[in-house]
N, C-alpha and C positions, 0 to 999 in steps of 0.2 A: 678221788677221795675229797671230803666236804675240808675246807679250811679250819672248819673248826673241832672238829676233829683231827688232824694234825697237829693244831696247838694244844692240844689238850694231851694226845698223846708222847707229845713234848714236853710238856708239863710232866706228867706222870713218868715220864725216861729219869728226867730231871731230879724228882725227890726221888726214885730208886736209885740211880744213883751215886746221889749226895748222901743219902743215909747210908749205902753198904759199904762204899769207897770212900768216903768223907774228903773229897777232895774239890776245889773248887770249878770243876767242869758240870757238878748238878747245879750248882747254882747260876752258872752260864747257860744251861740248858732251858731251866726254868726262867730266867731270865728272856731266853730268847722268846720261850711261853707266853710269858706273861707282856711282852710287847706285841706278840701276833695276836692275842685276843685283844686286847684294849688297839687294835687297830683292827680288826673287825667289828669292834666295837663303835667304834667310830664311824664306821662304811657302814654300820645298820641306822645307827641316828643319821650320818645325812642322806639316804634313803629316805627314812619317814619324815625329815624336812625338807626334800626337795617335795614327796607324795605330796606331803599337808601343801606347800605351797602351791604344789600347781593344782589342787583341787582349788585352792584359794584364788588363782587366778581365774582360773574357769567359770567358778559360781561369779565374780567381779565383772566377767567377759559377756555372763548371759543376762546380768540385771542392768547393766550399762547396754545390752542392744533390747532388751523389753523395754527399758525406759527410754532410749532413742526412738525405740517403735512406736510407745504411745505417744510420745510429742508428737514425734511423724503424722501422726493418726489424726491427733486432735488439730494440730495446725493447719491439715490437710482441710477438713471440714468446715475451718470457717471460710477457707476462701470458693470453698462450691456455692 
């Protein structure tokens, strides 16, 4: 079962019941909820900032060897 549906289904244990039993174990429930999203929450952002960064390296890694290649290239031809 997906994480985030467990928290969610935690959640929703949670306000049932805190509203039926009014007792302080929904709001421990939902509590524990509302920690496990905002920590997969978390795990989806640095996902997309590790993705974003290493595409960021990648494009840095291919204009840094086309432009080593053209020096290469042209330094090459004036000593023929």
């Amino acid at each position: 079962m997906n994480l985030a549906a467990v928290a969610l289904i935690a959640l929703a244990l949670g306000i049932i019941v805190g509203i039926t039993l009014g007792i302080p174990l929904g709001r421990r429930v939902e509590r524990v909820a509302w920690h496990a999203d905002a920590a997969l929450a978390r795990a989806r952002v640095t996902g997309w900032l590790i993705r974003d960064l290493a595409g960021l390296a990648a494009t840095a890694a291919l204009v840094i060897a086309v432009a080593a290649f053209v020096v290469w290239a042209l330094l090459g031809r004036r000593g023929a």
